[in-house]
C-alpha positions, 0 to 999 in steps of 0.5 A: 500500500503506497503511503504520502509523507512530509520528510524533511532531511538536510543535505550538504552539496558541492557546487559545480564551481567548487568540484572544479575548484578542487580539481584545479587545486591538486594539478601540478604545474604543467598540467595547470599550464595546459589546463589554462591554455584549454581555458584561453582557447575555449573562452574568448572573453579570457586573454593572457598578459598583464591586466591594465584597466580591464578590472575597472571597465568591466565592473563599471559595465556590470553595474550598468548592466544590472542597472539596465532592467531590459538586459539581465540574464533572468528574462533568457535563463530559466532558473533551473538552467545552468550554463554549460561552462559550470558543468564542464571539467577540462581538468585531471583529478586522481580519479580519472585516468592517467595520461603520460604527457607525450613528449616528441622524441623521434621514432617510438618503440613500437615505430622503431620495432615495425621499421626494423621488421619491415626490413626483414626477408619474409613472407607477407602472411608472417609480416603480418602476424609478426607485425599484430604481435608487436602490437600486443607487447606491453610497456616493457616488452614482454607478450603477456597475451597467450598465442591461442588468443591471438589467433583468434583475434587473427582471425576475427579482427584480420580475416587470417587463419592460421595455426599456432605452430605458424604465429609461434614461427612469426613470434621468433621473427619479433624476438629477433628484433632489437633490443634484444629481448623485447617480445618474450612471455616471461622473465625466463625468456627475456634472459635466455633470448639476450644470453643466446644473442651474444656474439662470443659465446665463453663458457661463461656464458653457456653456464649462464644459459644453463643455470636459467634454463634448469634452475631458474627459481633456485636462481631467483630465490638465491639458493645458490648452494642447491645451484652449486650441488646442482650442476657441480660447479665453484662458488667463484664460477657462480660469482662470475655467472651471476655477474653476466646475468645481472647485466641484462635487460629484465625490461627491454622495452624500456631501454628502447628508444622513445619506448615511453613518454619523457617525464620531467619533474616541474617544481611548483615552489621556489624557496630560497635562503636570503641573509637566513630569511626563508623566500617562498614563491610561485613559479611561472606555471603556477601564477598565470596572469590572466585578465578579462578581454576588453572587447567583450565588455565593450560590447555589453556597453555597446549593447547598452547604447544601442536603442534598438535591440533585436531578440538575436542581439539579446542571444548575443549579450546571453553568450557574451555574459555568459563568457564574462562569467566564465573568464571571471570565475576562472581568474578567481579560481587560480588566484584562490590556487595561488593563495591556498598553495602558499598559505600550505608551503608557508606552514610547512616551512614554518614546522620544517624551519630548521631543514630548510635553513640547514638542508640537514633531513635528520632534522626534519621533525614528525608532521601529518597533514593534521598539523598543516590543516590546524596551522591554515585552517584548511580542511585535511583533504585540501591540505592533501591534495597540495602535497601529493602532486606538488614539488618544491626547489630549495636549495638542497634539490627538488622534494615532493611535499609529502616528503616533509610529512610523516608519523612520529615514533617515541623512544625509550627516553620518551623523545619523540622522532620522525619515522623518516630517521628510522628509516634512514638508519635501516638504510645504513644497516642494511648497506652496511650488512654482510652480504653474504649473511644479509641481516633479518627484519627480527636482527635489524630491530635487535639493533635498532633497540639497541639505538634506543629504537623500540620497533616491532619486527612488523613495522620494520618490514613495513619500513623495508617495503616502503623503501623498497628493499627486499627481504634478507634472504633476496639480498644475499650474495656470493 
């Protein structure tokens, strides 16, 4: 049985100016350039340079029109009509997809693999089973698709039957192309490919191909004694093996040339050290100067002065206001950039005064993004927002801002350090450990205890993780 009700609920939204607020809050430098040269080709009423007395003369003009009761935007806009340009993002935020940036550098791996390819002796059928399969390779070069899907692709997508013995004969083909390697389904085969392609082959070099061939998991877990029974050889003829091994390629598709867009990374602050006074500042790409366009309020003046308006000139000034509000909101949303992204560096710098004055990380001192929140009154998530996309130049080198943040650990004597000490001690241990008995996560918090570090064997290994740094018996060594 339907039932009518009086419910009364209270909710809180963001406005569309306010979603592409944030949004253009988290874009780095270069990504903002982009974004305000998308703005500036998009809205003719938005222009680039210094602004001279635009400000003015479009305030005057607004007052006109608002005082024009024949011009407002109420007789055209119904009221639950939004303009399109309060709806439209024509930015990147961390939910949607990541794009490389493309950067022009010549031929692209793929481009280089299809030219060496059409340089081969073969048959058009294998040339064009060779040249569908350099297209199924991933980033790194490797072919993770199993062949019997490719030819059914073959034979959907290019009306090519085959067999999989015939794609396995085009599959040698790619994998004689170079880098050497590119085209293998697995490390295994990227390793054997390169060792098998050498020009001299030393006995070296066919132990090599034999200890991955035979004994390849023993090889990657280091069980280099098992390897040693094995195949009856020295601990010396080992050592030498193992250095030819570790100079291949595990990523051949990498190393090729243009293999993957160019990343540079772009500092969104300067700071600077002057008579031990602290300067912070924006970079170019972070503080656009951007103004109004003259024309556009000259023609709602005009609009103004002329006393005979027809419905296609109110259309018009509908666009052109329309326009103006745009440009208008824009500028005030990347000044509004500007002074969060300094009030947030101003109170880093001010919690991390001493490394900024001496460049010393031991003294960087225990900070969440709480810390920075309390300090400017932003909210958490803004304040994270800034730090996870944004770099600064100090004269020390370049830091992404959340590496001045992190958790604070007490030791036994009740004083309290930032984790990132920890972590830099664990770093000194484990270069300084015996290779050949690499030292546990259970010895490494020994010794940490023992430096007044009282750290639980699990949080060690989540500190080993972070840095990247495999466990103890994957860093041993002959």
């Amino acid at each position: 049985m339907l039932n009518q009700r009086l419910q009364q609920k209270l909710q809180q939204k963001l406005s569309p100016q306010q979603i592409q607020m944030i949004k253009l809050l988290e874009l780095p430098g270069l990504q903002l350039q982009q974004r305000v040269e998308k703005e500036l080709e998009e809205n003719p009423a938005l222009e680039e340079g210094n602004e001279s007395n635009e400000a003015e003369s479009i305030e005057a003009t607004e007052q006109e029109s608002q005082a024009d009761e024949e011009f407002s935007l109420d007789d055209y806009v119904a009221d639950d009509d939004i303009p399109d340009y309060k709806l439209t993002a024509h930015n990147y935020s961390k939910d949607d997809e990541a794009k490389d940036i493309p950067v022009s550098d010549g031929q692209s791996f793929l481009d280089n693999l299809r030219a060496q390819l059409s340089l081969k002796d073969i048959d058009d059928e294998t040339y064009i089973q060779a040249n569908y399969l350099l297209g199924s390779l991933d980033e790194n070069g490797y072919l993770r698709r199993e062949l019997d899907s490719i030819v059914d692709d073959l034979a959907f997508s290019q009306n090519v039957i085959i067999e999989k013995d015939e794609l396995e004969k085009a599959l040698k083909v790619a994998q004689s192309l170079d880098p050497p390697g590119v085209g293998a389904r697995s490390l295994q085969e990227c390793l054997l490919i390169q060792l098998r392609r050498k020009e001299i082959q030393t006995p070296l070099t066919e132990l090599a191909i034999k200890i991955i061939e035979t004994q390849f998991e023993a090889f990657t877990k280091k069980h280099y004694s098992k390897i040693i029974d094995k195949l009856k050889i020295d601990e010396e003829a080992l050592k030498d093996t193992i250095g030819i091994i570790r100079k291949l390629n595990p990523k051949p598709g990498v190393s090729g040339s243009g293999s993957r867009s160019l990343q540079t990374i772009l500092p969104d602050f300067i700071v600077n050290i002057k008579n031990g006074e602290i300067e912070i500042s924006l970079t170019s790409r972070n503080a656009p100067e951007l103004h109004v366009s003259q024309t556009y309020s000259d023609m709602i003046r005009g609009y103004k002065q002329n006393k005979k308006r027809t419905k296609k000139d109110k259309e018009a000034m509908m666009f052109v206001k329309q326009k103006l509000d745009a440009a208008k909101w824009f500028i005030d949303a990347i000044k509004q950039r500007q002074n969060t992204l300094l009030l947030t560096m101003e109170a880093i710098v001010k919690h991390q005064y001493r490394f900024f004055i001496e460049g010393d990380e031991s003294a960087l001192k225990p900070m969440i993004l709480k810390d920075i929140a309390d300090s400017t009154g932003l909210d958490i998530s803004t304040i994270s927002r800034v730090a996870n996309s944004k770099f600064v130049q100090t004269p020390y080198g370049n830091y992404l801002l959340k590496y001045f943040f992190s958790e604070s650990i007490a030791k036994e004597n009740g004083e309290e350090v930032s984790t990132r000490e920890v972590k830099n001690i664990l770093l000194d241990l484990i270069a300084n450990e015996d290779k050949q008995k690499p030292l546990t996560d259970e010895k490494l918090a020994e010794l940490l205890k023992q430096k007044g570090y009282k750290i639980a064997r699990r949080t060690i290994a989540k500190y080993r993780e972070q840095l990247n740094i495999p466990v103890g018996r994957l860093r041993k060594e002959l």
